[in-house]
N, C-alpha and C positions, 0 to 999 in steps of 0.2 A: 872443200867438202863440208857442208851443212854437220854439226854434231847432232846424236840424237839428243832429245829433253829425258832428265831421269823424269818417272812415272810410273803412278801403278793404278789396278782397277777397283778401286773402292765401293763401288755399290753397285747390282747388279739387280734389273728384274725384267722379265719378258713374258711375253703374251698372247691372247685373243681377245681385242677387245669389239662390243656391239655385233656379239651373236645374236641374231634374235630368232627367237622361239617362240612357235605357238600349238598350245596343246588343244588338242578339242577330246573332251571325253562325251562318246555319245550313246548317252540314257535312250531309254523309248518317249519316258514322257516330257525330259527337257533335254537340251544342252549345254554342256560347261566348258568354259572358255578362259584359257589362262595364256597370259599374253605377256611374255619376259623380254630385257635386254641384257646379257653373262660378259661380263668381264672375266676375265684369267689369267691370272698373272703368277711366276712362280720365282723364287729366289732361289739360292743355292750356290753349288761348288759346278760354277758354268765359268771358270777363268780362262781355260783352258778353249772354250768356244769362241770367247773376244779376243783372246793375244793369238793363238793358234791357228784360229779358222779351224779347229777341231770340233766336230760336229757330233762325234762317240754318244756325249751325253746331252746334245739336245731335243728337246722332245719339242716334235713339228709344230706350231699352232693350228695347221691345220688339222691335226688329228685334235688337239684339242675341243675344236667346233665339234667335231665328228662325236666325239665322244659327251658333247653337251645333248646334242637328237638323241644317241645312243642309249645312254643312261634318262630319258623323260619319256622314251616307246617303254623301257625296263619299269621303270618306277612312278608309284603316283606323286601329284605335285599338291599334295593339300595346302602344305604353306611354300613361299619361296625361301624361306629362312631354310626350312627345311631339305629344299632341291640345292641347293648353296652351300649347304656342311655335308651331301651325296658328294657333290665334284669334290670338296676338299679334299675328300676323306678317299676320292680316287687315286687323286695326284700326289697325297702326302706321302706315301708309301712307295713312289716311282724314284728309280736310282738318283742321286745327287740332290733330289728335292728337300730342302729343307723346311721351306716356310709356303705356303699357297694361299694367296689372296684372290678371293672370288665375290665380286662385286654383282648385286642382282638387283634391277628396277624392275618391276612389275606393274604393267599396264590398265590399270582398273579399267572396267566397261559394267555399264549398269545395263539388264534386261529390259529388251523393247517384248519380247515375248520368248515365247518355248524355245528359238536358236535363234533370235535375232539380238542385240545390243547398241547399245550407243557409247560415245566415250564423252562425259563431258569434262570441262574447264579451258577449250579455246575454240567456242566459237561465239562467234561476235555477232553483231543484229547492227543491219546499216541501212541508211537513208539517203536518198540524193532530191534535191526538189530545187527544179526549171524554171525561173518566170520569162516570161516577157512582158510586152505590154499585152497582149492579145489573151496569153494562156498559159496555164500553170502544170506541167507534171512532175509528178511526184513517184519516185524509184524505191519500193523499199527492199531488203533483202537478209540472207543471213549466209555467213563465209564458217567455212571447217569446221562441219556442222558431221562430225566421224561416226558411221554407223557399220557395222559388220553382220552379214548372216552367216551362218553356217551350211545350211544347206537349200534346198529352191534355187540353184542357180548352176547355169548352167551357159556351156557355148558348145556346139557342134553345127556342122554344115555348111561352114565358108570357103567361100574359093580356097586351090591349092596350088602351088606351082611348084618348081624345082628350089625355089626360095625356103616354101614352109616347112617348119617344126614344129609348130604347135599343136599339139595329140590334142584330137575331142573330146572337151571335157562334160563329161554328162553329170555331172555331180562337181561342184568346187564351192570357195570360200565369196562369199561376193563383200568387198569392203572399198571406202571412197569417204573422202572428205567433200559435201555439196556445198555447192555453191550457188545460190539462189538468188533470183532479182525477180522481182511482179511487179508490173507497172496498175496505179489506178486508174479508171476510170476518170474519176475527177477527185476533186480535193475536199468536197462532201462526203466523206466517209466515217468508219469506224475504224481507227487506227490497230485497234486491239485485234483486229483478224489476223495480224502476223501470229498469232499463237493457236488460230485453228491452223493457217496455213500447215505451217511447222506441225505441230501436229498429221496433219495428211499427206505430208511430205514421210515424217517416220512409219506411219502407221501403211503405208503402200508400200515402201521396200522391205519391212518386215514382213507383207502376206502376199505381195508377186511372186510368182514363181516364173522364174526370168529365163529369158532364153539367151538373154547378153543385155551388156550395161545400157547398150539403149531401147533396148523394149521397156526396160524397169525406169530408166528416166524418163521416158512419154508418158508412162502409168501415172506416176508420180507429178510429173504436171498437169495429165489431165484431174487426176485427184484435187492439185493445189487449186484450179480453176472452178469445179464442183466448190469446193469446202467454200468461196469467198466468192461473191458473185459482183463485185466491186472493182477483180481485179482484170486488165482486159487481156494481158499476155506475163508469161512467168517462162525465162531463161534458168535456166538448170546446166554446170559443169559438174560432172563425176570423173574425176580420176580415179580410173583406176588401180588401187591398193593389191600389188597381186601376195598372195600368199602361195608360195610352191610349196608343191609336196615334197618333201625329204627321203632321197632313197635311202635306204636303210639294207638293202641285200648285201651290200661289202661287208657288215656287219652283221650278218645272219640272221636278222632282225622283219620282222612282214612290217608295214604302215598301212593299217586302212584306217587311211582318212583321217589320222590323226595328228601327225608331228608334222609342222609347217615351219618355212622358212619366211619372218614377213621380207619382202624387200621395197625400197624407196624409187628407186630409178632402173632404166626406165620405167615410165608407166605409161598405159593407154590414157585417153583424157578426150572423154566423151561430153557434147554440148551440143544443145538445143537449145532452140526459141519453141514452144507452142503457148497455139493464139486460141482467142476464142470467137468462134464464129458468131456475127450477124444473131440478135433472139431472135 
């Protein structure tokens, strides 16, 4: 018979980590968007939970989450320091809780307009160029290129079957990382249209008002095709970024249209080629 090892439980902390949260507060004349990741983590007299399997004093992680939505429908988020010493200041006071470390990132996005946004610092600008002996094309493009609106978008009126779940949403979050390639013409050109392009690319998913991701990605290339008469077809991927709405009624709580859960996976992932016809 095997002895046991002497041992004991020296350091202790448990969690919810990579909540993410997103607030929209909606003004008439603009909209504000605040865009977090909540860590939670809490210390204490939880010994009795790891040698035991005594579970008396531990508090779910998932109420945790719950209580991340819960407390940003209740309260405003002016700063995140600020929404970060609210959860503290929940949890510090809960039986056995001694110490609560609550970690917050916060998503900057700068304004495309009144409820649209972009996020910058990872997207890239790429090139690819063909020879042969005969002829030369030249690829150019731009990857995670992150833009969000708030409201203009919309999905209802697709097939239904004993499969579907997904309620019509006549009002949602529209967000997607693009991914863009325009081929030129020829290799006589002005390289510098990548920046109207770009441009007509943000400035058409900010003013569509979309009926689903791919009505607003045709828009948006037929835009890129107008803004640059050089280029002769431009491929467009939009992943879909979905934002769910967070129920809030187990908590007595309404949500219009404000407390979102982002999530990563799955996503929808919409792509097209349009071309430009014959002048």
């Amino acid at each position: 018979m095997t002895s046991r090892c002497s041992s004991v439980l020296s350091d202790t902390r448990y969690g919810k980590s990579r909540v993410r949260l997103v607030k929209i507060k909606r003004a008439a004349a603009q909209h504000e968007l605040v865009d977090l990741t909540i860590d939670v983590q809490l210390e204490g007299a939880f010994e009795k939970v790891y040698i035991d399997g005594d579970n008396s004093a531990c508090h779910a992680t998932d109420t945790m989450k719950n209580i991340v939505y819960a407390l940003a429908r209740q309260d405003p988020i002016d700063h995140v320091e600020q929404f970060a010493l609210r959860l503290a200041d929940h949890y510090i006071v809960k039986p056995a809780v001694t110490r609560v470390r609550v970690a917050a990132t916060e998503h900057p996005w700068t304004r495309l307009r009144s409820h649209a946004f972009v996020q910058a610092g990872g997207e890239n600008w790429t090139a690819l160029v063909t020879r042969d002996a005969q002829s030369v094309e030249i690829v150019s493009g731009l990857t995670n290129l992150v833009v969000l609106k708030t409201t203009d978008s919309a999905f209802c009126g697709f097939p239904r079957d004993r499969y579907t779940t997904l309620p019509d949403a006549g009002e949602r979050i529209l967000a997607t990382s693009v991914t863009a390639s325009w081929t030129y013409r020829s290799s006589e050109v002005d390289f510098s249209a990548r920046e109207r392009i770009r441009a007509a690319l943000l400035d058409t998913f900010a003013a569509h008002v979309s009926r689903s991701v791919q009505h607003t990605l045709y828009a948006m290339g037929e835009a890129a095709l107008s803004a640059c008469a050089d280029i002769a077809a431009i491929t467009l991927a939009l992943p879909n970024r979905h934002h769910l709405l967070v129920d809030l009624k187990p908590f007595g709580l309404d949500n219009p249209n404000e407390i979102f859960v982002a999530t990563e996976q799955p996503f929808g992932l919409i792509e097209a080629t349009v071309t430009r016809t014959k002048d």
